[in-house]
N, CA, C and O of each residue as an XYZ file, in Angstrom:
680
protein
N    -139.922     31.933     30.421
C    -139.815     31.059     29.279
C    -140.095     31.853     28.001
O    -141.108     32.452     27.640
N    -139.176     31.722     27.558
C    -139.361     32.564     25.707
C    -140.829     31.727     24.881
O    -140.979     30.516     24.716
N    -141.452     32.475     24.611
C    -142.764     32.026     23.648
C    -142.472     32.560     22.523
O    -142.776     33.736     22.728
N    -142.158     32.510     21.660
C    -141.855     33.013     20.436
C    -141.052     31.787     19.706
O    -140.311     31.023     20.323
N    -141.334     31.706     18.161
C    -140.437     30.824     17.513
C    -138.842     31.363     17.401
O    -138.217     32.383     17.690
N    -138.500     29.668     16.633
C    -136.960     30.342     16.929
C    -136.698     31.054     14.800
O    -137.120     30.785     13.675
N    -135.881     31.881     15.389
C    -135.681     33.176     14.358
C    -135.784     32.144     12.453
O    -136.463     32.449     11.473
N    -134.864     31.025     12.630
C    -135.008     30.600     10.921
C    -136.529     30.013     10.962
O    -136.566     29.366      9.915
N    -137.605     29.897     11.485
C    -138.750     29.256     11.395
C    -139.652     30.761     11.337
O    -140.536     30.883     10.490
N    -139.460     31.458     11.943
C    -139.709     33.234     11.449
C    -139.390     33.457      9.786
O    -140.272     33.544      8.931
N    -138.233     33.514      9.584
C    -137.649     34.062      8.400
C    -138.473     33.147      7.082
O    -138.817     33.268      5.905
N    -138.490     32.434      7.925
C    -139.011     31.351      6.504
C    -140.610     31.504      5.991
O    -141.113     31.568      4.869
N    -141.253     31.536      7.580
C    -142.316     32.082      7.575
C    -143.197     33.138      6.849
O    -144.403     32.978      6.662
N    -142.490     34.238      6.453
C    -142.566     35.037      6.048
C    -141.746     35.677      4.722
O    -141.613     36.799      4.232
N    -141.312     34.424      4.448
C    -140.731     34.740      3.190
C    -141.491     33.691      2.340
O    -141.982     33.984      1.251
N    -141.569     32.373      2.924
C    -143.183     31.534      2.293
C    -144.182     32.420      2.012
O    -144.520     32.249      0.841
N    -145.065     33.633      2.745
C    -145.648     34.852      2.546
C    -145.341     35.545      1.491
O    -146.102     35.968      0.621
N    -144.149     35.660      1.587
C    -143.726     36.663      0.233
C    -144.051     36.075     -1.006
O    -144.942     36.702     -1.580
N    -143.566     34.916     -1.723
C    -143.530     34.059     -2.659
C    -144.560     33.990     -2.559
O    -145.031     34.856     -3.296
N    -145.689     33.218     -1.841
C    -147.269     32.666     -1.933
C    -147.861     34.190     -2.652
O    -148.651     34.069     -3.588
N    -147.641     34.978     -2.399
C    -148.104     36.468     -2.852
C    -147.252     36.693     -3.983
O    -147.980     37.214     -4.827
N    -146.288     36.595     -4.368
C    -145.873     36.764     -5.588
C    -146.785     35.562     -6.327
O    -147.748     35.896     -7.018
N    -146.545     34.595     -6.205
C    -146.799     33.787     -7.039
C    -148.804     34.101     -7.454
O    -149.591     33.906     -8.381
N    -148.796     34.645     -6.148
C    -150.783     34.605     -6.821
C    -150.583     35.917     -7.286
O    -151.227     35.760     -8.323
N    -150.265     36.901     -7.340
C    -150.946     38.250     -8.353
C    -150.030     38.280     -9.409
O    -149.694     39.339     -9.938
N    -149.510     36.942     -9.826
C    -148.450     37.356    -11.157
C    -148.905     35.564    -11.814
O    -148.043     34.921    -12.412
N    -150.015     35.105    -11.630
C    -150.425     33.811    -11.741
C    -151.193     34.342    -13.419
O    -151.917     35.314    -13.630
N    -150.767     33.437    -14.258
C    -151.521     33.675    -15.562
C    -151.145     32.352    -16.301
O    -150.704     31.410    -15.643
N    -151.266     32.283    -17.289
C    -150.914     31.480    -18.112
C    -149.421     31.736    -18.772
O    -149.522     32.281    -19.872
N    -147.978     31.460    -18.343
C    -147.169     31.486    -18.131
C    -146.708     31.822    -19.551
O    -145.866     32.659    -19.877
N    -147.455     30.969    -20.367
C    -147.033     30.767    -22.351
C    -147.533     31.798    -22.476
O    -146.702     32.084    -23.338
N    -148.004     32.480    -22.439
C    -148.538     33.561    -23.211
C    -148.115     35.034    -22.128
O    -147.714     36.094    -22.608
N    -148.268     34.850    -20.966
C    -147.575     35.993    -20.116
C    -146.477     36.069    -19.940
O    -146.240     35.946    -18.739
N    -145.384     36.255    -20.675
C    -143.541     36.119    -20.688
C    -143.129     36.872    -19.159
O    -143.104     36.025    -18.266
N    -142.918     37.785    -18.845
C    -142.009     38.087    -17.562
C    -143.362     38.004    -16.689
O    -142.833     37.256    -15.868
N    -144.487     38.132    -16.256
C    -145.287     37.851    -15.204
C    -145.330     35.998    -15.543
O    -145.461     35.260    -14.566
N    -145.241     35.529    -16.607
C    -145.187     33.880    -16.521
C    -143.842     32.950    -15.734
O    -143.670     31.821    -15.274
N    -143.020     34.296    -15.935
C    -141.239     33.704    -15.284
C    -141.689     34.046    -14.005
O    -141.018     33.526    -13.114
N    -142.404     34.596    -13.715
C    -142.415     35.749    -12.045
C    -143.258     34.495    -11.206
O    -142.965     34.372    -10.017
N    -144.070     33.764    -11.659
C    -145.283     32.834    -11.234
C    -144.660     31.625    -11.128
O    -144.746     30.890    -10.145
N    -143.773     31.309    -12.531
C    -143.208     30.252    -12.180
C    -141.829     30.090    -11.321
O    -141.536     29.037    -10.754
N    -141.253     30.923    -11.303
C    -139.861     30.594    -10.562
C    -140.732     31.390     -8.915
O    -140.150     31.376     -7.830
N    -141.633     31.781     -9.037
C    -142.142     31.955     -7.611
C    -142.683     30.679     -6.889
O    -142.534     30.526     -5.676
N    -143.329     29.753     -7.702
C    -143.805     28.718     -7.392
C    -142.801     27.578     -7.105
O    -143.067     26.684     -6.302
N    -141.846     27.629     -7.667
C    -140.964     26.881     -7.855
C    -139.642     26.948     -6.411
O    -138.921     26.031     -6.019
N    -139.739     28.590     -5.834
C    -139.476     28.586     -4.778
C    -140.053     28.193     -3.805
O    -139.495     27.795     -2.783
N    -141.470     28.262     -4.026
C    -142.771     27.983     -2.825
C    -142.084     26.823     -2.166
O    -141.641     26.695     -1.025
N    -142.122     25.907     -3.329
C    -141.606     24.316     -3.322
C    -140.567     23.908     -2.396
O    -140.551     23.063     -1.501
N    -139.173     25.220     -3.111
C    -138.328     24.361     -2.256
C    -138.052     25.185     -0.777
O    -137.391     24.633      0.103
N    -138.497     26.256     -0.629
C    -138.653     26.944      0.640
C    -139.368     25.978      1.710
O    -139.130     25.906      2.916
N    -140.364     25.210      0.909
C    -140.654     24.654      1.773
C    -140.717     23.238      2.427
O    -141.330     23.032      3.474
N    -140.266     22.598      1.965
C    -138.911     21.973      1.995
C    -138.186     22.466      3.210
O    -138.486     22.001      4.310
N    -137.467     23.167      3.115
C    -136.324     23.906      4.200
C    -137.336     24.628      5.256
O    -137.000     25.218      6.283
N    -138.707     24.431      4.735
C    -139.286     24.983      6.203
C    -140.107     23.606      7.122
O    -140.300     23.617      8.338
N    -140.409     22.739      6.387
C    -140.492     21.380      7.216
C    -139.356     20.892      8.086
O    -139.494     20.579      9.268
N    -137.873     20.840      7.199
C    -136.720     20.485      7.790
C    -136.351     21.109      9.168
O    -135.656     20.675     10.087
N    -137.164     22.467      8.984
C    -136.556     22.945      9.968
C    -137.551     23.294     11.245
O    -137.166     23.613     12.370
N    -138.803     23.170     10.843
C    -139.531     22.982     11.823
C    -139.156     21.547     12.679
O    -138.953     21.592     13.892
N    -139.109     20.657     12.138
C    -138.153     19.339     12.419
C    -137.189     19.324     13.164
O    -137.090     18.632     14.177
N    -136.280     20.180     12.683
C    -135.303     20.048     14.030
C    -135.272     21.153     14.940
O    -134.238     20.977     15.585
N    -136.017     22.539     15.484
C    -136.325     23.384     15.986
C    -137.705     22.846     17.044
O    -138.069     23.468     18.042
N    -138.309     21.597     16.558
C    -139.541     21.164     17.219
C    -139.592     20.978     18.635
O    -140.726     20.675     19.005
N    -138.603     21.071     19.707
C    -138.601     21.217     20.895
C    -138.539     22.223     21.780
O    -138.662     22.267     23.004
N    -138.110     23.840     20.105
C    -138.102     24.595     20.804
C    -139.283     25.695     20.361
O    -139.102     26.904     20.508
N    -140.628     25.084     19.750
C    -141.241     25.635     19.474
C    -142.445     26.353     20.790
O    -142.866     25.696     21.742
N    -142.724     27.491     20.566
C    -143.701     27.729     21.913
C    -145.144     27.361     21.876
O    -145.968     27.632     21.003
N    -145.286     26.748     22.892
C    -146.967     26.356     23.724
C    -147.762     27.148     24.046
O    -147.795     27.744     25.122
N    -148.656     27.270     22.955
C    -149.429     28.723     22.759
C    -150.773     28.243     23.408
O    -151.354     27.381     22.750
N    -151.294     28.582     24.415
C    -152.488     28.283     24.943
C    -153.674     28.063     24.149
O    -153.860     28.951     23.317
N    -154.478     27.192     24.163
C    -155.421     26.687     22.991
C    -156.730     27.176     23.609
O    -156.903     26.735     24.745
N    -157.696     27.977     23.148
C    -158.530     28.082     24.203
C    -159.657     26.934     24.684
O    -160.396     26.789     25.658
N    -159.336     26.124     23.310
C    -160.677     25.085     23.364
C    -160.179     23.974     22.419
O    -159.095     23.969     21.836
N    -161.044     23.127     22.366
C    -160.943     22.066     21.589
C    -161.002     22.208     20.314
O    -160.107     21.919     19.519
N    -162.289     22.757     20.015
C    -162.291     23.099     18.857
C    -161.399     23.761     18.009
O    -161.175     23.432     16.844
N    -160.830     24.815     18.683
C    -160.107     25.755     18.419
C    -158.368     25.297     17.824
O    -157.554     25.965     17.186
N    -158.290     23.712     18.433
C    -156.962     22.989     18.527
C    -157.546     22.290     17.132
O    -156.867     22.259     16.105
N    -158.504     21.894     17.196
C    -158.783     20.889     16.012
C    -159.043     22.050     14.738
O    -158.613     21.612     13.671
N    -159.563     23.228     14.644
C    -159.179     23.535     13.619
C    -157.996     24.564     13.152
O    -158.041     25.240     12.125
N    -157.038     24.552     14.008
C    -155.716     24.732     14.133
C    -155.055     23.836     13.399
O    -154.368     24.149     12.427
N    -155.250     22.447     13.893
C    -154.451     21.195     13.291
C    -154.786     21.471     11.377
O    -154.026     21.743     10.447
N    -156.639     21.178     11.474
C    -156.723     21.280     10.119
C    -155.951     22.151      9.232
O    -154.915     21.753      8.698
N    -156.467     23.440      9.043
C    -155.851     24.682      8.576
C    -154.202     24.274      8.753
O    -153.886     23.875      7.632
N    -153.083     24.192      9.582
C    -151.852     24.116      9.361
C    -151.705     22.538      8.495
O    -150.628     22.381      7.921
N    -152.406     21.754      8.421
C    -152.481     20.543      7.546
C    -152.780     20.982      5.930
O    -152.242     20.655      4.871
N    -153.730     21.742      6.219
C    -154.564     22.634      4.697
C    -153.253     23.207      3.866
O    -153.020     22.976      2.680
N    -152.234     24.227      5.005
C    -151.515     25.027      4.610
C    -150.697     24.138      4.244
O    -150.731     23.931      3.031
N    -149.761     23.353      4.986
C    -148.632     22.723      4.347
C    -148.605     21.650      3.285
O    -147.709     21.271      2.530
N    -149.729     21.314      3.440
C    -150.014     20.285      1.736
C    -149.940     21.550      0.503
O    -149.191     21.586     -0.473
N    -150.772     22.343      0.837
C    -151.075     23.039     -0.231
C    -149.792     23.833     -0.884
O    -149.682     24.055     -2.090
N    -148.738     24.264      0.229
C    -147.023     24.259     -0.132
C    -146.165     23.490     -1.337
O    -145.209     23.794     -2.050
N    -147.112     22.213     -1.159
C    -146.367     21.194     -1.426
C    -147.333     20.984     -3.252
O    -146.946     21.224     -4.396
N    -148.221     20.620     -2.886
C    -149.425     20.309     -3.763
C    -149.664     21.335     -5.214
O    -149.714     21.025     -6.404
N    -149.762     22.459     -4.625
C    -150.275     23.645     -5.822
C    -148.864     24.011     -6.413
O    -149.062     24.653     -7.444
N    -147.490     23.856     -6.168
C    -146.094     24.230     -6.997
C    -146.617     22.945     -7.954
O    -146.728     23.125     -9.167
N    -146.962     21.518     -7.294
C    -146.786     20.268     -7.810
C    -147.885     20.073     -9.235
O    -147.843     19.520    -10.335
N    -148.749     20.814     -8.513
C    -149.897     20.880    -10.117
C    -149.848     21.920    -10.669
O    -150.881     22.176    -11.288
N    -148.663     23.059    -10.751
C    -148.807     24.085    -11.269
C    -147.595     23.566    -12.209
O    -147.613     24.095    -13.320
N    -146.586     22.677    -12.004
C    -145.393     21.843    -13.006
C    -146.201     21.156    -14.033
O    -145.913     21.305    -15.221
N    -147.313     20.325    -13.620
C    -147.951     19.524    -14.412
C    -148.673     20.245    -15.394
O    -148.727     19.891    -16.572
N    -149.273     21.326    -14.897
C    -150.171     22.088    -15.554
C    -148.892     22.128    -16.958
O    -148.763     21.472    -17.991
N    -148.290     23.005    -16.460
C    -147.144     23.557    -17.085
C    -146.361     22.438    -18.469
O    -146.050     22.784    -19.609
N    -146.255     21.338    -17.950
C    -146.058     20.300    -18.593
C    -147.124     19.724    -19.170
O    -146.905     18.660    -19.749
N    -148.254     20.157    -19.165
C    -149.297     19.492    -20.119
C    -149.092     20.698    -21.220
O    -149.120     20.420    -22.419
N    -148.926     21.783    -20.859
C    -149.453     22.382    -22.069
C    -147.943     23.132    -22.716
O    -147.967     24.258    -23.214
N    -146.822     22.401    -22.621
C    -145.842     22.861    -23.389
C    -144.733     21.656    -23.439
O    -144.417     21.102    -22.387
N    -144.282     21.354    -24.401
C    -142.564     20.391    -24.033
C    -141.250     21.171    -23.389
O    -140.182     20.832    -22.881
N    -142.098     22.700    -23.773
C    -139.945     23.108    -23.298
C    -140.787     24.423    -22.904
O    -141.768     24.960    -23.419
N    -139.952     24.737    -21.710
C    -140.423     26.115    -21.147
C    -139.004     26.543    -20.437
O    -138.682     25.847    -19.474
N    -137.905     27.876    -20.900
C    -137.606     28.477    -20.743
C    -137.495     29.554    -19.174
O    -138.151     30.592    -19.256
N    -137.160     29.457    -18.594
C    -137.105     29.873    -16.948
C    -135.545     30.837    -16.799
O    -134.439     30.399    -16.483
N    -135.940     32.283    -17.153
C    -134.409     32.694    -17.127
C    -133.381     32.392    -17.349
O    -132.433     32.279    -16.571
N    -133.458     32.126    -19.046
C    -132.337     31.289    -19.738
C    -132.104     29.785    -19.346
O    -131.197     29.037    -19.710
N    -133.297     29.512    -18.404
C    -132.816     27.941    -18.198
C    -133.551     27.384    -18.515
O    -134.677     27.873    -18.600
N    -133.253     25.768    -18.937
C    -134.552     24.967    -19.803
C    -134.883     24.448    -18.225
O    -133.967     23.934    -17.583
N    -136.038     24.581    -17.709
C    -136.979     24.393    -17.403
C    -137.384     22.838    -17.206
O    -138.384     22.631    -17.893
N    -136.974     21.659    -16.517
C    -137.358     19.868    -16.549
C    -138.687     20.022    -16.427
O    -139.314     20.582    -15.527
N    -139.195     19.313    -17.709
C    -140.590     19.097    -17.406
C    -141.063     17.659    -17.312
O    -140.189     16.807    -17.478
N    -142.478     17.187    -17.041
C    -142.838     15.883    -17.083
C    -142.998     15.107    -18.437
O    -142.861     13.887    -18.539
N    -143.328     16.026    -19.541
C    -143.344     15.289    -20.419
C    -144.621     15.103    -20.902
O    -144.683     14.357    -21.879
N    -145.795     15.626    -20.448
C    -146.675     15.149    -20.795
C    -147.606     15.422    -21.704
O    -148.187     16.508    -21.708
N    -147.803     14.657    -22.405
C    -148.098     14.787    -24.268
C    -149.552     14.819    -24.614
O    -150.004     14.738    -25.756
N    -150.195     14.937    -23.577
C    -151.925     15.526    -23.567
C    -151.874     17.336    -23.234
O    -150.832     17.830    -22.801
N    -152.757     17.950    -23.422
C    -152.880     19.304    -23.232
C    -153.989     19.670    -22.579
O    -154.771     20.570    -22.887
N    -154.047     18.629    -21.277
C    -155.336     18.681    -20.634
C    -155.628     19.623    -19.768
O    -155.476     19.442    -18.560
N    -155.963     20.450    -20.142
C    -156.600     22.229    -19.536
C    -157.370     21.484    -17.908
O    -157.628     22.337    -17.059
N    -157.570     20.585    -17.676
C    -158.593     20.217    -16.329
C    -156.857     20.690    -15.213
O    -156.911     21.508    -14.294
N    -155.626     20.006    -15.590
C    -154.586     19.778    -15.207
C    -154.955     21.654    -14.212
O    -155.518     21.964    -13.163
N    -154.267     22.394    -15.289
C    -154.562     23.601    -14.590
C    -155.865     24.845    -14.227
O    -155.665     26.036    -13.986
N    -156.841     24.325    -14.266
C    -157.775     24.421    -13.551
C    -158.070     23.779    -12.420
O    -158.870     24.224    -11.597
N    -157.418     22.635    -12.292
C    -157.260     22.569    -10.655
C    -155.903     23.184    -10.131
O    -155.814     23.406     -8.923
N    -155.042     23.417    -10.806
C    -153.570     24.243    -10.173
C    -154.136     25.846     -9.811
O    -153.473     26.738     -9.282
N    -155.033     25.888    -10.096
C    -156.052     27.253    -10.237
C    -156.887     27.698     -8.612
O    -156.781     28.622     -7.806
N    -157.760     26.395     -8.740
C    -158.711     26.118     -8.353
C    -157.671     25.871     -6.691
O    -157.939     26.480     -5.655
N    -156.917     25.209     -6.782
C    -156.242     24.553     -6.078
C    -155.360     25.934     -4.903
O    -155.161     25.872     -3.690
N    -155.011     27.050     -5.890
C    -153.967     28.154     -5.433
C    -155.255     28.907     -4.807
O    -154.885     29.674     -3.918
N    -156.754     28.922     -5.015
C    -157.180     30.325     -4.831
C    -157.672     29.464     -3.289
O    -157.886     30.106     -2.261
N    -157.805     27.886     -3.352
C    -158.572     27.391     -2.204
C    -157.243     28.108     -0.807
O    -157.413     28.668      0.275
N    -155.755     27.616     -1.746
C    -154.895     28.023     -0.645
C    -154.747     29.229     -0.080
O    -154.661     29.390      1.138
N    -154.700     30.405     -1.167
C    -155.032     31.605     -0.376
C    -156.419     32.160      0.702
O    -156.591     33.144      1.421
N    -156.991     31.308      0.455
C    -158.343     31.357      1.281
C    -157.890     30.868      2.954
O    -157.980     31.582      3.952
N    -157.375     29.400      2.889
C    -156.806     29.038      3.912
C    -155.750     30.229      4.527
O    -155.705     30.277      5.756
N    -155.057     31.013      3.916
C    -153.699     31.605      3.908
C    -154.535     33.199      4.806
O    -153.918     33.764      5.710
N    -155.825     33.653      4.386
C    -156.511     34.543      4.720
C    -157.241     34.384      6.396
O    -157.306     35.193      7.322
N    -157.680     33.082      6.269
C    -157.887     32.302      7.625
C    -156.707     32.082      8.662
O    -156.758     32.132      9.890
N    -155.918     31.892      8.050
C    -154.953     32.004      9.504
C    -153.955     33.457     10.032
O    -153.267     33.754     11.009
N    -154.413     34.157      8.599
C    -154.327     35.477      9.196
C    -155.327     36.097     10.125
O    -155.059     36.929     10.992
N    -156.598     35.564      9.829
C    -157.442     36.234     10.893
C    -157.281     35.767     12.074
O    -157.277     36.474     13.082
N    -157.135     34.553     12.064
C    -156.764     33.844     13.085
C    -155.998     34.789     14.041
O    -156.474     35.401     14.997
N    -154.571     34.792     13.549
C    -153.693     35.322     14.090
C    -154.038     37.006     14.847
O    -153.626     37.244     15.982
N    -154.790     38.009     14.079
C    -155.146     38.731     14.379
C    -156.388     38.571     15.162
O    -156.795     39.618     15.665
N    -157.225     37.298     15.427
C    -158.130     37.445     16.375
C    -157.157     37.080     17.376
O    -157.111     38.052     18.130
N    -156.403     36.252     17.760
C    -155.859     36.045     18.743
C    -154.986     37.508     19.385
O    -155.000     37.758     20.590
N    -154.363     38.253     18.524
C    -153.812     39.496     18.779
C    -154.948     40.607     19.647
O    -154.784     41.058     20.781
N    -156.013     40.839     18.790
C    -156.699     41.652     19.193
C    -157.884     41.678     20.346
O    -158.372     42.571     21.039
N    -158.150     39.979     20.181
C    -159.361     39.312     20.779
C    -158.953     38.867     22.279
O    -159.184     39.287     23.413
N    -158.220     37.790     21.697
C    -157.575     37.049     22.913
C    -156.548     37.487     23.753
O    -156.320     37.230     24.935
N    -155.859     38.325     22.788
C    -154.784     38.904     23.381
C    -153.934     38.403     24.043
O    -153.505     38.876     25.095
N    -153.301     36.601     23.125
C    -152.465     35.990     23.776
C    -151.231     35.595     23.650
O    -150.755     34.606     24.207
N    -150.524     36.517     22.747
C    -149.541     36.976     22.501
C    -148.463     35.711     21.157
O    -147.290     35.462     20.877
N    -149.908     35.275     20.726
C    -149.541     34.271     19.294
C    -149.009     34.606     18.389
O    -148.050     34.129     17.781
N    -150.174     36.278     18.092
C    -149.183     36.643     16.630
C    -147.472     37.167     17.004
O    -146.465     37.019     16.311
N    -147.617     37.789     18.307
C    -146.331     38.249     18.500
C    -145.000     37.080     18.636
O    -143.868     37.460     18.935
N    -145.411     35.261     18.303
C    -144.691     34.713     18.924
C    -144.115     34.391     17.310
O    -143.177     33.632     17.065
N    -144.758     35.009     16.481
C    -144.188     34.829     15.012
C    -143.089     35.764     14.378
O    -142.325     35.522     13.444
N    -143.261     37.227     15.365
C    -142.712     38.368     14.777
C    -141.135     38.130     15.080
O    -140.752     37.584     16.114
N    -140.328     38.564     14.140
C    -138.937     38.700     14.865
C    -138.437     39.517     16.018
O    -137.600     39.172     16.853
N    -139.176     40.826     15.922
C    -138.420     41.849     16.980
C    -139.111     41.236     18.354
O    -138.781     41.874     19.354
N    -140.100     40.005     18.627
C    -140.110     39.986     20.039
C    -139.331     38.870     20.572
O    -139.623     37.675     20.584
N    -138.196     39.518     21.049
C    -136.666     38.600     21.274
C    -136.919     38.703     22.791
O    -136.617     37.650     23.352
N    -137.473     39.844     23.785
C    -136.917     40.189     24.647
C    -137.831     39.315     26.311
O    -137.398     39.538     27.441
């Protein structure tokens, strides 16, 4: 039986990785940082809809995902959490990083493109201090299921992280 995901739930995987990492070491205050502010926002803005296309497709790939031995209970329950943590926070930190964005400007510019914003006519700095607050909680989570993954690689040795990699086809 193949244990490994199937290849577009890989690709996506790791290209969500890419973006989540662009978007945090090029994270500033967008108005005042011009090409690291385009780099943060159209990174975030992919976060969004990547992921999107990575729910969809966990969705319809969901029967052929592999049954990775759990060692414990605990271990399942904070599995559940953490992948709950992660995929809100997909969803959540692009979503308050727009608002942010829209509190503190009417028109923002995105590689020659105007940019839809919310509109919103307060300049309430709390807005992005939690889009802040919000991105560093996610990379924390994002650090945790890397260890994860590498305790299971190194520890357990149960062939989890390898069920993420592309080259293990065989």
């Amino acid at each position: 039986m193949k244990n490994n995901y199937p290849k577009p739930i890989i690709i996506l995987h790791w290209l969500t990785l890419c973006l989540v990492l662009i978007a945090y070491f090029s994270s500033g205050n967008p108005l005042h940082e011009k090409i690291w502010g385009q780099v943060h926002v159209m990174s975030g803005l992919l976060v969004f809809a990547i992921s999107i296309a990575r729910v969809t497709t966990v969705y319809c790939y969901r029967k052929q995902l592999p049954h990775n031995k759990i060692i414990s209970r605990y271990q399942e329950m904070l599995f559940k959490l953490v992948r709950l943590v992660l995929y809100l926070s997909l969803f959540v930190v692009p979503v308050m990083g727009w608002l942010a964005l829209s509190s503190m400007t009417t028109q923002f510019d995105l590689y020659s493109m105007q940019l839809p914003l919310a509109g919103l006519t307060t300049s309430n700095h709390l807005i992005g201090e939690a889009h802040q607050f919000l991105g560093n909680m996610f990379v924390f989570f994002v650090g945790l299921h890397a260890a994860a993954a590498l305790a299971h690689h190194f520890i357990f040795k149960d062939g989890v992280l390898k069920s993420m990699l592309a080259k293990n086809d065989k």
